[in-house]
C-alpha positions in Angstrom: 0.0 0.0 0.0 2.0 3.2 -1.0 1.5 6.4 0.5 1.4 9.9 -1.6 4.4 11.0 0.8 6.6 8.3 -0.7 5.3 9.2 -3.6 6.5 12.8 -3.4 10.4 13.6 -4.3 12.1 15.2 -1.4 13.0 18.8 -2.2 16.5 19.8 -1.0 16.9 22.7 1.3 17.8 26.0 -0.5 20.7 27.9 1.1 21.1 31.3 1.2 24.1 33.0 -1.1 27.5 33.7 1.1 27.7 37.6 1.0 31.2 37.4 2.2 32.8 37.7 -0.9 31.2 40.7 -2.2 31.7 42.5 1.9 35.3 41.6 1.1 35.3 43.5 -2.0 33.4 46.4 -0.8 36.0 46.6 2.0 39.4 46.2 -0.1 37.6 48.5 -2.7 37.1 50.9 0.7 40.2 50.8 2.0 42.0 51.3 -1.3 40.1 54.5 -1.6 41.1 55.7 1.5 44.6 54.7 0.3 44.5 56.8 -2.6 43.2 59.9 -0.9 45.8 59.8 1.9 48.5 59.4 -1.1 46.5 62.5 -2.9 46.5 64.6 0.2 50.0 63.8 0.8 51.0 65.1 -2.8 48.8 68.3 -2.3 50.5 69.2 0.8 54.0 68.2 -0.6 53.8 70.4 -3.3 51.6 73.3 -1.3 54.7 73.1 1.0 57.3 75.7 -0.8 54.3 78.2 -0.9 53.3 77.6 2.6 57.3 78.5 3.9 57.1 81.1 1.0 54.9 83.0 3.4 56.1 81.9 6.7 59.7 83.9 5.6 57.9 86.6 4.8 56.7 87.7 8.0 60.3 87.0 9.6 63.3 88.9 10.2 66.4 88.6 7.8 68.1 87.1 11.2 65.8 84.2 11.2 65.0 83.4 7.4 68.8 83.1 6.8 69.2 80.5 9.9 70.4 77.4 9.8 68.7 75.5 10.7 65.4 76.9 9.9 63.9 78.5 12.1 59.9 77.2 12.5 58.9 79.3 15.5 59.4 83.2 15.5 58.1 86.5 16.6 55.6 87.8 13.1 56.6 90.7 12.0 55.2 93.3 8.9 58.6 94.5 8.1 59.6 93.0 5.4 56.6 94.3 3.6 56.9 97.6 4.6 59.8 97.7 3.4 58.6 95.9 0.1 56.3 99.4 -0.3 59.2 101.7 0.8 61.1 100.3 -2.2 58.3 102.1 -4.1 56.7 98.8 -5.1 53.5 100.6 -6.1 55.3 102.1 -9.0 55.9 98.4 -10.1 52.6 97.0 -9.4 50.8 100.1 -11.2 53.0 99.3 -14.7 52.1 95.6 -14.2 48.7 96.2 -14.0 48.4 98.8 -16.6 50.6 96.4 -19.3 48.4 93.3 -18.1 44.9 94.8 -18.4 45.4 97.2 -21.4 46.7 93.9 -22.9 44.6 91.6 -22.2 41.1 93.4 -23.3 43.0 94.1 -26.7 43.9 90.6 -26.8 39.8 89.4 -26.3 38.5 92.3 -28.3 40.9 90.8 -31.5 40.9 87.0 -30.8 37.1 86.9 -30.6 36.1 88.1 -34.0 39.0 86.4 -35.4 37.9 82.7 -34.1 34.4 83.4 -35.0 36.5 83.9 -38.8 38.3 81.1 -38.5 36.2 78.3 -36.6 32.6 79.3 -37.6 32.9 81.2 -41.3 36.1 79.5 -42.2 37.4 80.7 -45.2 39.9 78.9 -48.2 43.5 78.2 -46.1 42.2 78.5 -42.9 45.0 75.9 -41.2 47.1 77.8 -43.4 46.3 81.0 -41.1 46.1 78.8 -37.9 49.6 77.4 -38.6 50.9 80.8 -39.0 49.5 82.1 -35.8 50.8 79.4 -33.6 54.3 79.5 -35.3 54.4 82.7 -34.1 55.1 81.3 -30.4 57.5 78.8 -31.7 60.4 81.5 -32.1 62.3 82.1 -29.5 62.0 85.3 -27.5 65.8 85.8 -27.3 66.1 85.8 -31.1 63.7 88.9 -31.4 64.7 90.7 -28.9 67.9 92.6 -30.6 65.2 94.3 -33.7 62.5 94.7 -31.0 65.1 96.8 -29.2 66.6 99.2 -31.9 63.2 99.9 -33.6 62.0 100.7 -29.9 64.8 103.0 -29.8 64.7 104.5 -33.4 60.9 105.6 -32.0 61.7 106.6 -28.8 59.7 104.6 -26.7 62.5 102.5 -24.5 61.0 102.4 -20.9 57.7 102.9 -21.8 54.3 101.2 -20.3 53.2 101.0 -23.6 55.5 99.1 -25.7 54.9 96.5 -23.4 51.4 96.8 -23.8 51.8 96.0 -27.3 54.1 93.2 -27.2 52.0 91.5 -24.5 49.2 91.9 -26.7 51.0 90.0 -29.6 52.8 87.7 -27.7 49.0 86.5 -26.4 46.9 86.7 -29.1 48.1 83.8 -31.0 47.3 81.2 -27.8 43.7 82.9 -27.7 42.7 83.0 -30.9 43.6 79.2 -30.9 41.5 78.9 -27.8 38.7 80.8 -28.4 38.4 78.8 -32.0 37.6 75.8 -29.6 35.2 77.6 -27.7 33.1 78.8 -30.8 33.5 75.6 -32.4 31.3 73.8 -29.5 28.2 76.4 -30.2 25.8 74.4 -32.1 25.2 75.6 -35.5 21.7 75.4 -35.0 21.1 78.5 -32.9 23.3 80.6 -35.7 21.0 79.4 -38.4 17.8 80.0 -36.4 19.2 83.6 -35.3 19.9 84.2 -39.3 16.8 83.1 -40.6 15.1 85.6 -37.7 17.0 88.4 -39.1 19.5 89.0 -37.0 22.9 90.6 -37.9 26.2 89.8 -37.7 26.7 91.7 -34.4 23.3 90.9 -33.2 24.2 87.3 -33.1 27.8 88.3 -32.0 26.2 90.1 -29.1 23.0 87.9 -28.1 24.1 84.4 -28.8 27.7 83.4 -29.6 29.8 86.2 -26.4 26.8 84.7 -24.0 27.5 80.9 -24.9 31.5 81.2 -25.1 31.5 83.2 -21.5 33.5 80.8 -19.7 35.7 80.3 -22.7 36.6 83.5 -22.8 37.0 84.0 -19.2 39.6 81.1 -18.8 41.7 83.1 -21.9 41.9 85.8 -20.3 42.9 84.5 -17.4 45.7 82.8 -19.1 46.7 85.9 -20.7 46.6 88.0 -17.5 49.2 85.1 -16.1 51.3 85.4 -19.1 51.5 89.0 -19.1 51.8 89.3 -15.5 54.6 87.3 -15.4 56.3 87.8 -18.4 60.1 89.1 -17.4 62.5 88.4 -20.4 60.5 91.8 -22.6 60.2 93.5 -18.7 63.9 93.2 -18.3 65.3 94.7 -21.4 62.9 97.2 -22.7 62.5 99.1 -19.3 64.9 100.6 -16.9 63.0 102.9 -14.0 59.7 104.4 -15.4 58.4 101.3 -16.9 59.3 98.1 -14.7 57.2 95.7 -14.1 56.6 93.5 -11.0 58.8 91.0 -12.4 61.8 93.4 -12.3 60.6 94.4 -8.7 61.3 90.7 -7.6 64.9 91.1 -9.1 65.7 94.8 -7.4 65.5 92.5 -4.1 68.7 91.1 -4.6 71.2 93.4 -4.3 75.0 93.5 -4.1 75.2 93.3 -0.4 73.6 90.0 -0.3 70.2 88.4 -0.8 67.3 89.4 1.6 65.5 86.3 1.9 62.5 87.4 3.9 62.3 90.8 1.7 62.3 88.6 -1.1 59.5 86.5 0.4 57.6 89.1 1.2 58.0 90.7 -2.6 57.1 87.2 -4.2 53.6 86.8 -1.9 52.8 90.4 -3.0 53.6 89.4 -6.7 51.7 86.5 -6.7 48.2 87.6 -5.0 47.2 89.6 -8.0 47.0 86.4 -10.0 45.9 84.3 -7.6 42.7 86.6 -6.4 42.0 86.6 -10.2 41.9 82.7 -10.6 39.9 82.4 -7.3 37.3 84.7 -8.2 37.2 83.4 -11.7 37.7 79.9 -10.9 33.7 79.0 -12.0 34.0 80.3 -15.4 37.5 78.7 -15.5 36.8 75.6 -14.8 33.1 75.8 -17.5 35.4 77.3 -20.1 38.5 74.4 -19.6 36.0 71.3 -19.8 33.9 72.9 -22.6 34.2 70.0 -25.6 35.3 67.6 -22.6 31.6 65.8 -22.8 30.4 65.1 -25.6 
C-alpha cells in the first residue's frame, strides 16, 4: 500500500548566497580608496609646501630666514613688507597692471572676431592661417629681442608702459585666438542658423548668442593671458629701466650686491603672486566651464 508521501520527491533545502565575498570587495575597494586619498593629500600638501614657507619667511626677520637650521617658530613681524612698499613697489605693481589689463582686453577684443573667422565662417587656407598664428610662439623670444630693441629705440619709446602693452598683446593673441576657435566651435550651428533666418545681424548674433554661450571660454583666456602677461620678465627686463618696470623686475631689485634678503624677497614674491591668484579664485567658475567645454560630448 503506498502512501502519496513516498510518492513525493524530497525537495533539498535551499541555502542562502555567502555575501562574504562581495563584503570583502566592498571593503578592499574601501580601503584602497582611502589609500589613494591619503596618497593625494600627501601630494597636495608636498607640493603646497614651498608656498606655505614662501609666506612663513615673509613675516620673519632677515636674522631668522637666513638661519640654519630653519627656524619654525618666531616672533611675526610686517617688516619685510613695509619695506617691500618703501622700495616704491606701487610704481611696479601700477605698470604691471596697466601692461596686463590694457593687454589683455585688446587681446579678447581681436581673438574673438578672429575665431568666429576662423572656426565658424572659415574661409579657403584656414590651417594655413592657424599654422601661421601658432608659429608665431614657436620663435624664441631671445632671437627677437635685438630688432624689437633698436626699432624701440629709433621711436623713442624705450622704458615705456606702452610698448609693453603691445608686445604683450601680440605675444598673447596667437594662444587665444587658438583657444577661443575651440570655444566657438562647441556652439551648435543650430542656434546661428535659427538667429539668421530671424534676421538677426552679424553683431546681433555676435552680441546675443555666440559672447553669452563662449563666457566661460573666454573668461579662462583671459585669465591665461593676465598670467602670461603678468609674469612675463624676459621683454620686462630689457625694454625698461625705472619708469616702466614691471613686477617681475621688482622681484629682481631684491637682490642686491650686499647680499640676498630672503625674507624681503619673500615678502615681494607673496605680494607678486596675489594679484594672480585673487584673479583665478574669483574666476575659478567660469575657469573651470570654459577648460572642460568639448570635454563631454
Amino acid at each position: 500500500m503506498s502512501t502519496s508521501a513516498a510518492a513525493s520527491p524530497a525537495t533539498a533545502p535551499t541555502t542562502a548566497p555567502s555575501r562574504a565575498p562581495r563584503r570583502s570587495r566592498r571593503n578592499s575597494s574601501g580601503a584602497g580608496s582611502a589609500a589613494l586619498t591619503l596618497f593625494t593629500w600627501l601630494v597636495a600638501i608636498g607640493f603646497f609646501m614651498p608656498v606655505l614657507w614662501l609666506v612663513l619667511t615673509s613675516f620673519k626677520q632677515e636674522a631668522d630666514a637666513a638661519s640654519d637650521p630653519p627656524t619654525f617658530f618666531f616672533d611675526p613681524t610686517l617688516d619685510q613688507y613695509k619695506a617691500v612698499f618703501e622700495a616704491g613697489a606701487g610704481g611696479y605693481f601700477w605698470n604691471s597692471a596697466v601692461a596686463t589689463v590694457v593687454s589683455t582686453l585688446l587681446v579678447i577684443l581681436l581673438a574673438v572676431p578672429a575665431a568666429y573667422a576662423v572656426s565658424i565662417r572659415p574661409v579657403e587656407k584656414t590651417r594655413d592661417v592657424l599654422f601661421f598664428f601658432i608659429s608665431t610662439k614657436m620663435l624664441p623670444v631671445v632671437a627677437v629681442i635685438m630688432p624689437i630693441y633698436v626699432v624701440a629705440g629709433k621711436l623713442k619709446v624705450l622704458d615705456n608702459v606702452w610698448t609693453l602693452v603691445f608686445l604683450y598683446t601680440a605675444m598673447n593673441l596667437p594662444l587665444a585666438v587658438w583657444m577661443m576657435r575651440s570655444f566657438f566651435q562647441e556652439v551648435p550651428r543650430e542656434v546661428l542658423e535659427a538667429a539668421q533666418m530671424d534676421g538677426a545681424s552679424l553683431m546681433t548674433t555676435m552680441r546675443s548668442i555666440l559672447i553669452p554661450m563662449v563666457t566661460p571660454g573666454i573668461a579662462s583666456t583671459a585669465l591665461i593671458c593676465v598670467i602670461f602677461a603678468w609674469n612675463e620678465f624676459f621683454f620686462a627686463l630689457n625694454l625698461t629701466a625705472a619708469e616702466a618696470a614691471t613686477v617681475p623686475i621688482m622681484l629682481v631689485s631684491t637682490m642686491t650686491s650686499e647680499g640676498l634678503y630672503l625674507a624681503r624677497l619673500s615678502a615681494a614674491s607673496v605680494l607678486a603672486s596675489l594679484p594672480v591668484v585673487l584673479s583665478g579664485w574669483v574666476a575659478q567658475k567660469q575657469l573651470v566651464r570654459g577648460l572642460s567645454m568639448g570635454a563631454i560630448k
